[in-house]
N, C-alpha and C positions, 0 to 999 in steps of 0.2 A: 813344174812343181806347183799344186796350187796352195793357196793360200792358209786353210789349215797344215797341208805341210810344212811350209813355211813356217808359221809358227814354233810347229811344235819340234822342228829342228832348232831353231835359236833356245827354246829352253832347254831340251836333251844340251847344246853344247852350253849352256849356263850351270844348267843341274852338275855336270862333268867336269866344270869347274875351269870351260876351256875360256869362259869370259866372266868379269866380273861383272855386280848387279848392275851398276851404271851402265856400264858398256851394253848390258842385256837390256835397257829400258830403253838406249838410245837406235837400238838395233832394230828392238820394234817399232821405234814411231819410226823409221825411218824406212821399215819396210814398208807398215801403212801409207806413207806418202807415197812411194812406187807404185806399190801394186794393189791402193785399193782394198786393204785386208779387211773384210767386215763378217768374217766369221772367226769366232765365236761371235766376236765381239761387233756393236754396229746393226745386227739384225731388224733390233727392236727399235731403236732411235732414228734409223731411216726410216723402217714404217711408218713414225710417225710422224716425220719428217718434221724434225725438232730441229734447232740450227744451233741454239745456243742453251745452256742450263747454267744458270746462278748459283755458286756457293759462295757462303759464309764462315767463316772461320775468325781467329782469335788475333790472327798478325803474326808479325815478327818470325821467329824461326821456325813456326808451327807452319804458317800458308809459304813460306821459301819454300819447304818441303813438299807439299803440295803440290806445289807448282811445279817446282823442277821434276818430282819422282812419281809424282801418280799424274797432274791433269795433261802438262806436253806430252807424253807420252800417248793418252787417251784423245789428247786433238787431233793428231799423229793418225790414228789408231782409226777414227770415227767419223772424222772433220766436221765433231761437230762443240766447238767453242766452250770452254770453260769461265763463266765472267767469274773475279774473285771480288769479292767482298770482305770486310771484316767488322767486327765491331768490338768494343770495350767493356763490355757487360752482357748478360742473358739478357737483363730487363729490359737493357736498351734495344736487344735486338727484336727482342717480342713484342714492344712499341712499336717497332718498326713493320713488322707483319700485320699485326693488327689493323694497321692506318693502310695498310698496301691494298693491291686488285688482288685474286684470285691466280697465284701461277705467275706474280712478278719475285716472289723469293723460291727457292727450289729446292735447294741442301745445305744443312749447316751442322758445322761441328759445335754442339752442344752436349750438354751435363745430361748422361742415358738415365738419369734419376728423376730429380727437380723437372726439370724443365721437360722431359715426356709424361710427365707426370702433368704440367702445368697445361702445356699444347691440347693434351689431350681432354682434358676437365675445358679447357673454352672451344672444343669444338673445330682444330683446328688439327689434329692430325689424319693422315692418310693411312692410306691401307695397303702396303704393298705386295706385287705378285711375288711370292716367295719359288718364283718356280724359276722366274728370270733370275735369279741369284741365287746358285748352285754353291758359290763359295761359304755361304753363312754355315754351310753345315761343316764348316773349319774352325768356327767362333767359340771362345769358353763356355760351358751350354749355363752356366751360372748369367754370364751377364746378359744373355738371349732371353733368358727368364723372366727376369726383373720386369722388362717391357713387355712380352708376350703377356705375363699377369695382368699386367696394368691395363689392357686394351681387349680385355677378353680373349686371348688366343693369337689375335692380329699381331700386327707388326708394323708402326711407320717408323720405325729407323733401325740401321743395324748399330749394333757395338765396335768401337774402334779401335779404342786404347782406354787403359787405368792406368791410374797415378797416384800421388797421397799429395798430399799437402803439409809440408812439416813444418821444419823450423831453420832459415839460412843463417848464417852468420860469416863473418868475416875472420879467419882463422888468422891473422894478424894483430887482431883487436880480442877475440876471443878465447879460449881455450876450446879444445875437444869434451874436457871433462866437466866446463862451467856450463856448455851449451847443452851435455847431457842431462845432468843434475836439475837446471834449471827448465827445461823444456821450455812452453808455451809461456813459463813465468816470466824467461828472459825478453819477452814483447813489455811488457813492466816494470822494467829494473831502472830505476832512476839513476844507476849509475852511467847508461848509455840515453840519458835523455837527449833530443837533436839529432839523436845518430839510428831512431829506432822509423821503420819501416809499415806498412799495412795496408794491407787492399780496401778496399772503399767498396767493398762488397760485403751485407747484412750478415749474411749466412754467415762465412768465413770470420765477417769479429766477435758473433755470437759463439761459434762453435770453440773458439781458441779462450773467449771469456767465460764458456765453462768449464774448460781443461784450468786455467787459471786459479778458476775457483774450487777447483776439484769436482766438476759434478760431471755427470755424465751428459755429453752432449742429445743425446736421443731421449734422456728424463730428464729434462732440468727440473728443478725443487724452485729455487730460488732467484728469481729472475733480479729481483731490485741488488742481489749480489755480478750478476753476470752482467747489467747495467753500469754500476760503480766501475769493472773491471776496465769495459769497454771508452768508461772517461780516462779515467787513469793512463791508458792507452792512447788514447786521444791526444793529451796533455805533453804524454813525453815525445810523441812521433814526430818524428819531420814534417812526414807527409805522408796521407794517403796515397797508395797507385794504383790506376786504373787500366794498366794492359801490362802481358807479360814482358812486352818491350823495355816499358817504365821500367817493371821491376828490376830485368836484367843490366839494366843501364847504371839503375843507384847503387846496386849493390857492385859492377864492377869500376865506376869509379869512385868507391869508397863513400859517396855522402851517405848511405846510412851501413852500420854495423849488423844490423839483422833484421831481419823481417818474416813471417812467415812465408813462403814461397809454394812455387809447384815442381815439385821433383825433376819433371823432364828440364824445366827450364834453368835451375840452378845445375844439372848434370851439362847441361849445355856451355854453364860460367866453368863449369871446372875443365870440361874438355877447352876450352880457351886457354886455359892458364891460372884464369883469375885463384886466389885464393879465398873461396869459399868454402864451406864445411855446410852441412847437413845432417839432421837429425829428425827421425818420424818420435815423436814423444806419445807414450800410449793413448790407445784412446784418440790416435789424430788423424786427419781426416780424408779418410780411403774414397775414392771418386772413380767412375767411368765416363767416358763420353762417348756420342755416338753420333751418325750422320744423318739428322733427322729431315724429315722430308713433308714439306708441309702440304696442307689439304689444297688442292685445284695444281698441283704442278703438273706436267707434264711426265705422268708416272714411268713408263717405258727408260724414256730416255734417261730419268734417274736411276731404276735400276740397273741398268746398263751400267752408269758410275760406280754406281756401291756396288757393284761384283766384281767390275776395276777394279777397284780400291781393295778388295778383300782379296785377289789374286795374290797367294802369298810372295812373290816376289815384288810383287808392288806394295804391300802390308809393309812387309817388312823394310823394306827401303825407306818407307816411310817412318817408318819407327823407328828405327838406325839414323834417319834425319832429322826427327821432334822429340826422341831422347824419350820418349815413351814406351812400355811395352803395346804392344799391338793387341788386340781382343783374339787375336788366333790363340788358339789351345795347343800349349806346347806337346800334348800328349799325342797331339795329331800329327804336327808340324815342326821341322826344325829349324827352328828360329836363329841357327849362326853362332856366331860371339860374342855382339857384340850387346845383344839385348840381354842378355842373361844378367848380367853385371849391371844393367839399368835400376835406380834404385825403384823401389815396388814389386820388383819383379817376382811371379811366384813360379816355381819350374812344376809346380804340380798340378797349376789350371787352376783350383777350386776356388782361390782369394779369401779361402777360411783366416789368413791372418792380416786382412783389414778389417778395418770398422766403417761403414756406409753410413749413410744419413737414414734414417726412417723418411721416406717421401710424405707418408699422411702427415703424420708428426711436423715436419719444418713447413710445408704447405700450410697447413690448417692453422696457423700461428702467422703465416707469411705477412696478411694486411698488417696486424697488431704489431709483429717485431719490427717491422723493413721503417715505418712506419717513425717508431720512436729512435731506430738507430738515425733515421735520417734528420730528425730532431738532434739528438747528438752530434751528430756527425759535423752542425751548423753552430755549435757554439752552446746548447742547451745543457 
């Protein structure tokens, strides 16, 4: 039997239900280690005889998933090395890019808005072969768009997964009906002063200080209001956090009562056990991310990964792992059980009921806002 065979027997008996997903991603690296599989997959990254590609990610239970469900598999699969990296901010990581050579960072999970938006205005995105990644035309053709806009038609990264960004709270400490009522307000409520939460990230205290103030986050009116908000905020928080780690940590051993969150990661405290609650409050803050690929890497061999990664048994496993919905379009693809009931989740593809950031709009703003939050942020 050769090796596309091989393959495509281990999915017919996945598809059939005669093995579960794990058991079907352990099947394949493990046939790759036997026998050498480099078709489909492997073509292009031998030719270029790449040994190793860098990715970046966020940490904590986003790169576990990573790792265990899509890169062993693909080491398995290619033999050819996934380094993992992470970091604690976009900014920080775009520092980091900036100051690097040419093809020392490679793939990272970042925000398919912002930050392709950012990459691509300094000159630093790629151009990928869309031909090597057959899967993208699985992807919701909304959040394929967004990017193809931005870059003239091109493309340097594909779509992942979306999420929102709400409101957590500690359903011990909280009610269901005070956390609805109050939405984004309850990041301000002096009656949980010491016990309130918040990312140390501009956007995200901007964008919850205009739901606070009622304005719309994509028109602010009244900045010297959504300023005041964001001390106010300041004042009663414990503390700022800077990784979904942090986050998942405060909120399940109780030092703070609420915080704004990211949906995968709070679905993640509740599949624990913890007693958390969740609420998206109108108007709050619908995101994608995707797996950008910056300018001088090693393109082949990146694509190669990102059509990994898009193979919907790998997608999805992944998604099942990071508590995310996956960027596959459910209208194509059946996405299981387990993602359905993920919160954000839309069963109709289009994501007509989030609300996104205007990329020009929070860019164009970025020096002036980032700027004086971080004046605030020091005590100002």
């Amino acid at each position: 039997m050769d090796d596309t065979k091989r393959y495509e027997r281990l999915l017919d008996r996945y598809r059939n239900g005669d093995i579960d997903r794990r058991s079907f991603l352990g099947l394949i690296g493990a046939a790759g280690l036997a026998y050498g599989v480099v078709s489909p997959m492997g073509r292009y990254a031998r030719a270029q005889d790449v040994s190793q590609v860098r990715f970046d990610g966020w940490g904590g239970v986003v790169s576990q998933a990573f790792r265990e469900l899509a890169f062993n598999p693909y080491e398995a699969k290619t033999g050819i090395k996934v380094v993992d990296g992470t970091f604690g901010g976009a900014d920080e990581y775009l520092s980091r890019v900036k100051a690097s050579q040419p093809g020392e960072f490679n793939i990272a999970h970042l925000s398919g808005v912002f930050d392709y938006a950012r990459y691509a205005d300094l000159g630093l995105a790629s151009e990928l072969n869309e031909d090597n990644i057959p899967n993208l035309d699985l992807v919701i053709p909304k959040l394929v768009e967004v990017l193809r806009n931005y870059t003239n038609g091109s493309l340097s990264a594909v779509p992942y997964d979306y999420g929102t960004t709400g409101i957590a709270y500690n359903k011990d400490q909280i009610s269901e009906e005070e956390a609805k009522e109050k939405g984004a307000s309850l990041l301000i409520d002096e009656a949980y002063k010491g016990k309130i939460g918040g990312w140390s990230d501009w956007r995200t205290r901007i964008w919850m200080a205009a739901l606070q103030t009622g304005q719309d986050p994509n028109d602010i009116q009244d900045m010297d209001a959504v300023w005041d908000a964001i001390r106010t905020h300041r004042d009663l928080a414990l503390k700022y956090w800077t990784s979904g780690a942090e986050l998942m940590s405060l909120l399940a051993e109780g030092e703070i009562y609420t915080t704004e969150g990211w949906s995968g990661r709070i679905y993640a405290l509740q599949d624990q056990g913890h007693p958390i609650g969740y609420v998206d409050p109108e108007n709050g803050y619908g995101w994608q991310e995707c797996l950008f690929v910056p300018k001088g890497s090693p393109m082949e061999a990146c694509e190669e990964l990102l059509n990994f990664m898009l193979e919907p048994e790998v997608a999805i496993a992944v998604a099942e792992g990071q508590s995310y919905p996956p960027s596959l379009d459910p209208q194509k693809v059946d996405l299981g059980e387990k993602i359905p009931n993920l919160p954000a989740f839309d069963p109709t593809g289009t994501l007509d009921g989030l609300t996104f950031a205007n990329p020009a709009y929070w860019n164009g703003n970025e020096q002036e806002w980032s700027k004086t939050f971080g004046r605030i942020q020091k005590g100002y």
